[in-house]
mmCIF file of the N, C-alpha and C atoms, coordinates in Angstrom:
data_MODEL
# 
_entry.id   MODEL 
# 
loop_
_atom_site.group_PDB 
_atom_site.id 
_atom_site.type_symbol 
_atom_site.label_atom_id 
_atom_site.label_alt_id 
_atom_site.label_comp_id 
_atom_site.label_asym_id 
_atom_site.label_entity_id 
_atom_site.label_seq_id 
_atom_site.pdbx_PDB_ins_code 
_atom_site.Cartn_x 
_atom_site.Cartn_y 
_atom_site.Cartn_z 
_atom_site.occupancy 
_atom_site.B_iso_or_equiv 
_atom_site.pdbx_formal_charge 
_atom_site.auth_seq_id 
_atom_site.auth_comp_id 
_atom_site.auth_asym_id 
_atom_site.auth_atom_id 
_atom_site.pdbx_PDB_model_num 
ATOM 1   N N  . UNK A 1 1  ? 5.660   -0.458  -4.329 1.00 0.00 ? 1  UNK A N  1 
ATOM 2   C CA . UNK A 1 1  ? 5.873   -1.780  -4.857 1.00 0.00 ? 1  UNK A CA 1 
ATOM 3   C C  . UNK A 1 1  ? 7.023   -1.760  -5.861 1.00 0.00 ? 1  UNK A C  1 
ATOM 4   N N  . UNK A 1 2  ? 6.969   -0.701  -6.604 1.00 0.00 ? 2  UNK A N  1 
ATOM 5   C CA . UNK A 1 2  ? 8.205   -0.511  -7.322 1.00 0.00 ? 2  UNK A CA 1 
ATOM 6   C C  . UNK A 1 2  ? 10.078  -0.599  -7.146 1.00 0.00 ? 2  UNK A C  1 
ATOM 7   N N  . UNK A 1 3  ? 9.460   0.283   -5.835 1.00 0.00 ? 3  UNK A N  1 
ATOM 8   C CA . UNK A 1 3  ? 10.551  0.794   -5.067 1.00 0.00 ? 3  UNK A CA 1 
ATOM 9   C C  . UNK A 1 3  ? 10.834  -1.222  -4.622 1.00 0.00 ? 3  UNK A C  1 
ATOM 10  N N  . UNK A 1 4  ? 10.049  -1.532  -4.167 1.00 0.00 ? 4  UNK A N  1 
ATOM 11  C CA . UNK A 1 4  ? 10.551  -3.259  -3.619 1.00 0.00 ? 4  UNK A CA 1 
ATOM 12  C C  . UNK A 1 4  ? 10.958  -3.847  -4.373 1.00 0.00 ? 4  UNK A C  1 
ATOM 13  N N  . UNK A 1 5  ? 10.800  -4.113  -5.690 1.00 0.00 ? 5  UNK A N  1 
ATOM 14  C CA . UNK A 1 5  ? 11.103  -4.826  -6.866 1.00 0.00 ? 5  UNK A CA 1 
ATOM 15  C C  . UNK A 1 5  ? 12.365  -4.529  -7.140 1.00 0.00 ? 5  UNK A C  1 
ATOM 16  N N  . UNK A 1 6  ? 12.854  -2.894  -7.442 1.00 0.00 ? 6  UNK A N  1 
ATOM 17  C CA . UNK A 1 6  ? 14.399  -2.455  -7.477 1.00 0.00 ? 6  UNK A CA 1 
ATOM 18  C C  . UNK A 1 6  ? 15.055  -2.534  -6.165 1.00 0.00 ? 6  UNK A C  1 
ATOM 19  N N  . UNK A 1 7  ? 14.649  -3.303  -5.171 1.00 0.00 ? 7  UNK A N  1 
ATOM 20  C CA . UNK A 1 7  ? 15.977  -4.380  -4.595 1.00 0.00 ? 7  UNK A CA 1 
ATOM 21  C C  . UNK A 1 7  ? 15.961  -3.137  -2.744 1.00 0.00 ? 7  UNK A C  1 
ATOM 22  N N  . UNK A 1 8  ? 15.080  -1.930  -2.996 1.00 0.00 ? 8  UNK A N  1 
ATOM 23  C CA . UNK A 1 8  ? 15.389  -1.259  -1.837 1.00 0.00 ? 8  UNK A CA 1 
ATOM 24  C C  . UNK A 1 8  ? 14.709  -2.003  -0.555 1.00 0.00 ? 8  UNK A C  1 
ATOM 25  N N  . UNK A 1 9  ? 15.482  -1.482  0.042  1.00 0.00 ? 9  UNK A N  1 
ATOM 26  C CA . UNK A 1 9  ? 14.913  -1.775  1.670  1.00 0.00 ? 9  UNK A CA 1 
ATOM 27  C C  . UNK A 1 9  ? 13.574  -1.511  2.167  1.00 0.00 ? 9  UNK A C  1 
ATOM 28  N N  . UNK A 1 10 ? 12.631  -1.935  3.285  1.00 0.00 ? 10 UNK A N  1 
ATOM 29  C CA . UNK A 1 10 ? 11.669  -1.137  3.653  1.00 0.00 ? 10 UNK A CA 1 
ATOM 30  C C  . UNK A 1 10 ? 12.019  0.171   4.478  1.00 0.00 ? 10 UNK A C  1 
ATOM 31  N N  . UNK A 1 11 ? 13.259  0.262   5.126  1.00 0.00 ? 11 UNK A N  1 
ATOM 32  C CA . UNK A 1 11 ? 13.621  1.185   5.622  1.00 0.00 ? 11 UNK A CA 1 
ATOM 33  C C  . UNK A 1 11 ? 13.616  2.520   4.968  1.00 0.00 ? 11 UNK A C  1 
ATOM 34  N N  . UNK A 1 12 ? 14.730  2.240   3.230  1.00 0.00 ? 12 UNK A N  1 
ATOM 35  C CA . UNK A 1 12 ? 14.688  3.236   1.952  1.00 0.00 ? 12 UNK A CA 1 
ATOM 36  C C  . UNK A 1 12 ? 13.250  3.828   1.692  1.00 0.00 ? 12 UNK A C  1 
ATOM 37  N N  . UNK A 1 13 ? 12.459  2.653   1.031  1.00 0.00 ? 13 UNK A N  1 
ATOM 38  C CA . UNK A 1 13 ? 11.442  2.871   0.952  1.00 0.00 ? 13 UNK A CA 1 
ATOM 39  C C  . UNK A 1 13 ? 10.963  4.120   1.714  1.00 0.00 ? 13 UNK A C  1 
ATOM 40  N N  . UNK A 1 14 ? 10.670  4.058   3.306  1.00 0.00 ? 14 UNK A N  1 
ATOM 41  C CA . UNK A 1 14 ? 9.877   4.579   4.078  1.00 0.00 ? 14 UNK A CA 1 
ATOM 42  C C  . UNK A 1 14 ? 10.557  6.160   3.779  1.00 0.00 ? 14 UNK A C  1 
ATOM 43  N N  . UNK A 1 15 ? 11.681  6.491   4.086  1.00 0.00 ? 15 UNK A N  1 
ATOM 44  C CA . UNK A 1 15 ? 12.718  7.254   3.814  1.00 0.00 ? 15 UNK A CA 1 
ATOM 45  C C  . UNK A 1 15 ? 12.187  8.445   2.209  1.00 0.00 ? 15 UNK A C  1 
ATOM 46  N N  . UNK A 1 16 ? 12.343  7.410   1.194  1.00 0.00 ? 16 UNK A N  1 
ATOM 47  C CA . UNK A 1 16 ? 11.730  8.136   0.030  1.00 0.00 ? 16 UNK A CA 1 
ATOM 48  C C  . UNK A 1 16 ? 10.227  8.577   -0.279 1.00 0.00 ? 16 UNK A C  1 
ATOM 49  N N  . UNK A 1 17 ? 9.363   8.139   0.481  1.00 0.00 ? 17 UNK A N  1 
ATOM 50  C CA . UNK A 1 17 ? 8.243   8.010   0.510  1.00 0.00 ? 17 UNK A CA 1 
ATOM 51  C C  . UNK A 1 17 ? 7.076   8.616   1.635  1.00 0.00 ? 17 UNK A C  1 
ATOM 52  N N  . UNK A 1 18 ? 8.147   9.125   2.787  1.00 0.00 ? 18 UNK A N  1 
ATOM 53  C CA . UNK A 1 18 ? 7.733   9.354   3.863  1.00 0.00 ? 18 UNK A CA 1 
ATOM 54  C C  . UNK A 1 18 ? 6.357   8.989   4.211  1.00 0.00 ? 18 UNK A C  1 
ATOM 55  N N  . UNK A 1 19 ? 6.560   7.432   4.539  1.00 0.00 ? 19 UNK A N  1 
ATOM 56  C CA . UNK A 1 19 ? 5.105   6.551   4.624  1.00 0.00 ? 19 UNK A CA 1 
ATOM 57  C C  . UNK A 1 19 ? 6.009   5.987   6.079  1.00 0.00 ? 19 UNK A C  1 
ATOM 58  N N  . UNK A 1 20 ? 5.118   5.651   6.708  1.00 0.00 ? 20 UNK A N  1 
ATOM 59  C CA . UNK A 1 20 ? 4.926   4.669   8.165  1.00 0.00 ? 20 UNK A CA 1 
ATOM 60  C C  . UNK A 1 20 ? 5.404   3.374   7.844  1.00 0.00 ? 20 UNK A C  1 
ATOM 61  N N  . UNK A 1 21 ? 6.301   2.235   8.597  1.00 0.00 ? 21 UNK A N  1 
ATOM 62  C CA . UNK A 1 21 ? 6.849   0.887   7.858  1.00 0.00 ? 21 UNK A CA 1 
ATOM 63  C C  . UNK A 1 21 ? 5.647   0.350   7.906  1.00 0.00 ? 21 UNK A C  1 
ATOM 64  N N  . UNK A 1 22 ? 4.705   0.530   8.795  1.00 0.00 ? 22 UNK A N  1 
ATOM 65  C CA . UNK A 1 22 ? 3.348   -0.258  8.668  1.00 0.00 ? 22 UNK A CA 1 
ATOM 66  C C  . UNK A 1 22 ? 2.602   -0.173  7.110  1.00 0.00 ? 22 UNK A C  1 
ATOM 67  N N  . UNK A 1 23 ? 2.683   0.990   6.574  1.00 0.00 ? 23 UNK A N  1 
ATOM 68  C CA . UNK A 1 23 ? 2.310   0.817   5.379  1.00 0.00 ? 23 UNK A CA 1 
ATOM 69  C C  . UNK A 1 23 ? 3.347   0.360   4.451  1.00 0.00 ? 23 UNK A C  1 
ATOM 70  N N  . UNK A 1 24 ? 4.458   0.552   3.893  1.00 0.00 ? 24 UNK A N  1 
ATOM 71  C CA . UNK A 1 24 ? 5.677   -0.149  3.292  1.00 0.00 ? 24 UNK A CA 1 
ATOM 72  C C  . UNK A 1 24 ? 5.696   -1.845  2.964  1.00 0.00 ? 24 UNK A C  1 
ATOM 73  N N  . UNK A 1 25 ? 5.829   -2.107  4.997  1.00 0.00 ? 25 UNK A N  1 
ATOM 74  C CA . UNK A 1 25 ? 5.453   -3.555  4.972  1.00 0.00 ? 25 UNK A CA 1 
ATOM 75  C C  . UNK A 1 25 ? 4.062   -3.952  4.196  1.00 0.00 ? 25 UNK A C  1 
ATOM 76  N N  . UNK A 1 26 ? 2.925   -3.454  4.373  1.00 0.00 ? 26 UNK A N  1 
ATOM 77  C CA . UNK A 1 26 ? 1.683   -3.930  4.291  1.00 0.00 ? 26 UNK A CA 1 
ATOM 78  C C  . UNK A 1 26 ? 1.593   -3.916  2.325  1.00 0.00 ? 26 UNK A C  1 
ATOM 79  N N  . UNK A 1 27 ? 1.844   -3.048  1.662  1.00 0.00 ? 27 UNK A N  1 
ATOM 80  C CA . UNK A 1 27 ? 2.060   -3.295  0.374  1.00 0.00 ? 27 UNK A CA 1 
ATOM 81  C C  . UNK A 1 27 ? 3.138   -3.991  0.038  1.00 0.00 ? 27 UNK A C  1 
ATOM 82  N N  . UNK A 1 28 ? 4.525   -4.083  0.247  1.00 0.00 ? 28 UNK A N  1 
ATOM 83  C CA . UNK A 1 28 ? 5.606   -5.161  0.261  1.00 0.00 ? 28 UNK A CA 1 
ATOM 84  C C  . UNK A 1 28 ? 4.832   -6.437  0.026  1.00 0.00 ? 28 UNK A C  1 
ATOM 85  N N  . UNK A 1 29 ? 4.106   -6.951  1.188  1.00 0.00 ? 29 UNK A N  1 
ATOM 86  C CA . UNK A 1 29 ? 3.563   -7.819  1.177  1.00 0.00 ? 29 UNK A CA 1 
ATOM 87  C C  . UNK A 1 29 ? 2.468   -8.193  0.212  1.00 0.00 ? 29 UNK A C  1 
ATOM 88  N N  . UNK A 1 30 ? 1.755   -7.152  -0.021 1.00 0.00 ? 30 UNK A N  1 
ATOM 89  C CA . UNK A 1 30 ? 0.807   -7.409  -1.050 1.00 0.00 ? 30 UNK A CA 1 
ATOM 90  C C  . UNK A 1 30 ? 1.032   -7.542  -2.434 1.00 0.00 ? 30 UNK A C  1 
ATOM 91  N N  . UNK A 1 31 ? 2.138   -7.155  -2.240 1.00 0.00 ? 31 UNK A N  1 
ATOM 92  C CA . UNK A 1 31 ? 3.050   -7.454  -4.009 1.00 0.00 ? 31 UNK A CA 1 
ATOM 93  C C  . UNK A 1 31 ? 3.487   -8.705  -4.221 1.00 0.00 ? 31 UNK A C  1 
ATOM 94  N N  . UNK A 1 32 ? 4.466   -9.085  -3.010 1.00 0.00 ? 32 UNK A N  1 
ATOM 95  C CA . UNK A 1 32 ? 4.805   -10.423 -3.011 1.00 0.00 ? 32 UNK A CA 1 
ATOM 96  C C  . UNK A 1 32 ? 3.985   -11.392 -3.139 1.00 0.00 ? 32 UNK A C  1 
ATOM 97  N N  . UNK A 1 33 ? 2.699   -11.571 -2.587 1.00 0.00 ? 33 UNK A N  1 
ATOM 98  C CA . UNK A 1 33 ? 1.559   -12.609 -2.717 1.00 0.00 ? 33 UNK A CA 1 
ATOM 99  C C  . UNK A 1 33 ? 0.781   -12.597 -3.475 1.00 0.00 ? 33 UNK A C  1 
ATOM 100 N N  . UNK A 1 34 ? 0.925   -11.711 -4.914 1.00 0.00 ? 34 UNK A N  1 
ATOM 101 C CA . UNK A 1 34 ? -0.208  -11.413 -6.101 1.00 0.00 ? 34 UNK A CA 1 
ATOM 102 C C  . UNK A 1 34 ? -1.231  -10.932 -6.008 1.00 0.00 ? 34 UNK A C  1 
ATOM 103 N N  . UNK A 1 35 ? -1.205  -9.696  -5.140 1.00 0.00 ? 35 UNK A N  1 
ATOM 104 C CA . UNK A 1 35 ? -2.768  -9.559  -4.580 1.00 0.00 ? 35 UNK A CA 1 
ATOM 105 C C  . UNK A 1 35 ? -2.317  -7.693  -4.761 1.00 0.00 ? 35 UNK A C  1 
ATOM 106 N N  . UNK A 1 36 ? -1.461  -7.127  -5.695 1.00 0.00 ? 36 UNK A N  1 
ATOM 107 C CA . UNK A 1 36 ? -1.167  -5.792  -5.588 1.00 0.00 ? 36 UNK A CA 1 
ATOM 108 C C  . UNK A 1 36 ? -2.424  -5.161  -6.520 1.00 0.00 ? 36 UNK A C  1 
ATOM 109 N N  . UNK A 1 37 ? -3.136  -6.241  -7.948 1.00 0.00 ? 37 UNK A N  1 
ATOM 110 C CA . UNK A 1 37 ? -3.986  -5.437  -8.569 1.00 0.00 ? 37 UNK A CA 1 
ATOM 111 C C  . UNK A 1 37 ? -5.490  -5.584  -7.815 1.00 0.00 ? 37 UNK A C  1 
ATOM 112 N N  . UNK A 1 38 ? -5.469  -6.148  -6.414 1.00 0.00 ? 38 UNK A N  1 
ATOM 113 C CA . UNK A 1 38 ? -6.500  -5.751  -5.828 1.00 0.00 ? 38 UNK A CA 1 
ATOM 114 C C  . UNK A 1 38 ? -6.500  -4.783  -4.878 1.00 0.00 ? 38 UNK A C  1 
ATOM 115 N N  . UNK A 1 39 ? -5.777  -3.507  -5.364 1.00 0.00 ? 39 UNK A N  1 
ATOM 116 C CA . UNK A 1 39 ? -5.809  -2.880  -4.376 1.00 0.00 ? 39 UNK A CA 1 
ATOM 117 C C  . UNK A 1 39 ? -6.487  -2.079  -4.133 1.00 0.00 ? 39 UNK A C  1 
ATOM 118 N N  . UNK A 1 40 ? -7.495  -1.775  -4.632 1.00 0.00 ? 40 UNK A N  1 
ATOM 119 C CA . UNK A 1 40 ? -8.989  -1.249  -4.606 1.00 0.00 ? 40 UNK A CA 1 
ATOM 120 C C  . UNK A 1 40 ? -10.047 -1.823  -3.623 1.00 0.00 ? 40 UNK A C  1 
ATOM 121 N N  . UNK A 1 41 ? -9.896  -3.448  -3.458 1.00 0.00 ? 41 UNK A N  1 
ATOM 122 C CA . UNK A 1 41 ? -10.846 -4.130  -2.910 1.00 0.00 ? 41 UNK A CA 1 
ATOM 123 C C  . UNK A 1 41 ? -11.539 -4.069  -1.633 1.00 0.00 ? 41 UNK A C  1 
ATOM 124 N N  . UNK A 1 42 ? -10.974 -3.203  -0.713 1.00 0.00 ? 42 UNK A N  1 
ATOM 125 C CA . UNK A 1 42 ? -11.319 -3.011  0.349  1.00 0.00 ? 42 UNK A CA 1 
ATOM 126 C C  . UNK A 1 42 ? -10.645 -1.580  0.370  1.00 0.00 ? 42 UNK A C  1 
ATOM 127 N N  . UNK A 1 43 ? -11.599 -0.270  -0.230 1.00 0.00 ? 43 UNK A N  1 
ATOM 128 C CA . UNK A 1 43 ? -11.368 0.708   0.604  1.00 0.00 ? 43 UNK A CA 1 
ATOM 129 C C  . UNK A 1 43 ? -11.419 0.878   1.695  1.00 0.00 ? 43 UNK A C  1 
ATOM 130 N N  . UNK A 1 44 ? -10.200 2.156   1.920  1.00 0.00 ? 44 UNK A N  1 
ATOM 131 C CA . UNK A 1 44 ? -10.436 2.365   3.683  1.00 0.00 ? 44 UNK A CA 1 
ATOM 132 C C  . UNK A 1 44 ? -10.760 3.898   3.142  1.00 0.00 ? 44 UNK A C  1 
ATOM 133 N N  . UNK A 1 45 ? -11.407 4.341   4.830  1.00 0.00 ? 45 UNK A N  1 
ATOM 134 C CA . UNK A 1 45 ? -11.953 5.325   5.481  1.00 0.00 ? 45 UNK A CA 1 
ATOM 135 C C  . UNK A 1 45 ? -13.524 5.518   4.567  1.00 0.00 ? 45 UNK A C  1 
ATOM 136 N N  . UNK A 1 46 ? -13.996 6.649   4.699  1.00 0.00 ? 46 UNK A N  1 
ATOM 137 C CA . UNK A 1 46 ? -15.267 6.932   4.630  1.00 0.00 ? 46 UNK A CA 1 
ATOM 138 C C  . UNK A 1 46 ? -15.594 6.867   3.055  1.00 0.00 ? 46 UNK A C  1 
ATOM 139 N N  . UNK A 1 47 ? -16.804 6.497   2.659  1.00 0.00 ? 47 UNK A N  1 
ATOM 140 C CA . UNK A 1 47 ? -16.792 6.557   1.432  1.00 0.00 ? 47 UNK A CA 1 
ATOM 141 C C  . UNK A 1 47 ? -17.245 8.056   0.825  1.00 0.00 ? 47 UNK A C  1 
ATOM 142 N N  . UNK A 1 48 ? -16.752 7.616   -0.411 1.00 0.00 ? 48 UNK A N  1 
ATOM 143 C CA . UNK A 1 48 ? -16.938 9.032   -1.232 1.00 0.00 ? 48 UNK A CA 1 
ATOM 144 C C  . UNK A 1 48 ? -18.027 9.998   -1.097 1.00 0.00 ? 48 UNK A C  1 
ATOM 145 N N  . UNK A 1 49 ? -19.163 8.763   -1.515 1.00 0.00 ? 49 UNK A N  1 
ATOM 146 C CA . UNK A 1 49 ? -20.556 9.989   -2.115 1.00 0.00 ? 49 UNK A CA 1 
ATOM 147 C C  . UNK A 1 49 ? -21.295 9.255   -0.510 1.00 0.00 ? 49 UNK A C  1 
ATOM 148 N N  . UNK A 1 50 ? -22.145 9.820   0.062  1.00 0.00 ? 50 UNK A N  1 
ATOM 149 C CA . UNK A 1 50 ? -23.295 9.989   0.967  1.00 0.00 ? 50 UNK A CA 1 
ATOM 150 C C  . UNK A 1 50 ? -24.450 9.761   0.088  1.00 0.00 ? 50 UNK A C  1 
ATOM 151 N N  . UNK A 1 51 ? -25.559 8.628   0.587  1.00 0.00 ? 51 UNK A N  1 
ATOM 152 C CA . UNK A 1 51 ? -26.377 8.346   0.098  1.00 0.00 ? 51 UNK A CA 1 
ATOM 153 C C  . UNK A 1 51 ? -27.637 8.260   1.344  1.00 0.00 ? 51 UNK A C  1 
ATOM 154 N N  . UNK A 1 52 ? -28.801 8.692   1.334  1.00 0.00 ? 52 UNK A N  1 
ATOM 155 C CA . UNK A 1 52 ? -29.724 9.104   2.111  1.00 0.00 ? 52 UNK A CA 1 
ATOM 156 C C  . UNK A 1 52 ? -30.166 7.418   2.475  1.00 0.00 ? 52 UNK A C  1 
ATOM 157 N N  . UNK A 1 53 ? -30.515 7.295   3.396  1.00 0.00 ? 53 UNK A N  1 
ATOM 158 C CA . UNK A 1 53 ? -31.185 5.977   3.775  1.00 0.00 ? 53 UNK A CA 1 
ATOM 159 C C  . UNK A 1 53 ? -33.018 5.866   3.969  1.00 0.00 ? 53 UNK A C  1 
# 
């Protein structure tokens, strides 16, 4: 998000960051629409701790 703000490309970005444009774009975007300090809100993949059912 940083990197977007100082004016770089998503291309740069991906480049410095060696991230996928799918992710680049997908935070790009989430910066632009005010939604970057939720970025906690929906972890992905498995959760941390295992809890017995």
């Amino acid at each position: 998000m940083l990197l977007a703000d100082e004016g770089n490309s998503q291309t740069q970005i991906c480049r410095a960051l060696s991230c996928s444009p799918l992710t680049a774009r997908h935070w790009i975007l989430m910066a632009k629409s005010g939604q970057a300090h939720n970025w906690q809100a929906q972890p992905i993949g498995r959760p941390k701790t295992v809890t017995s059912v």
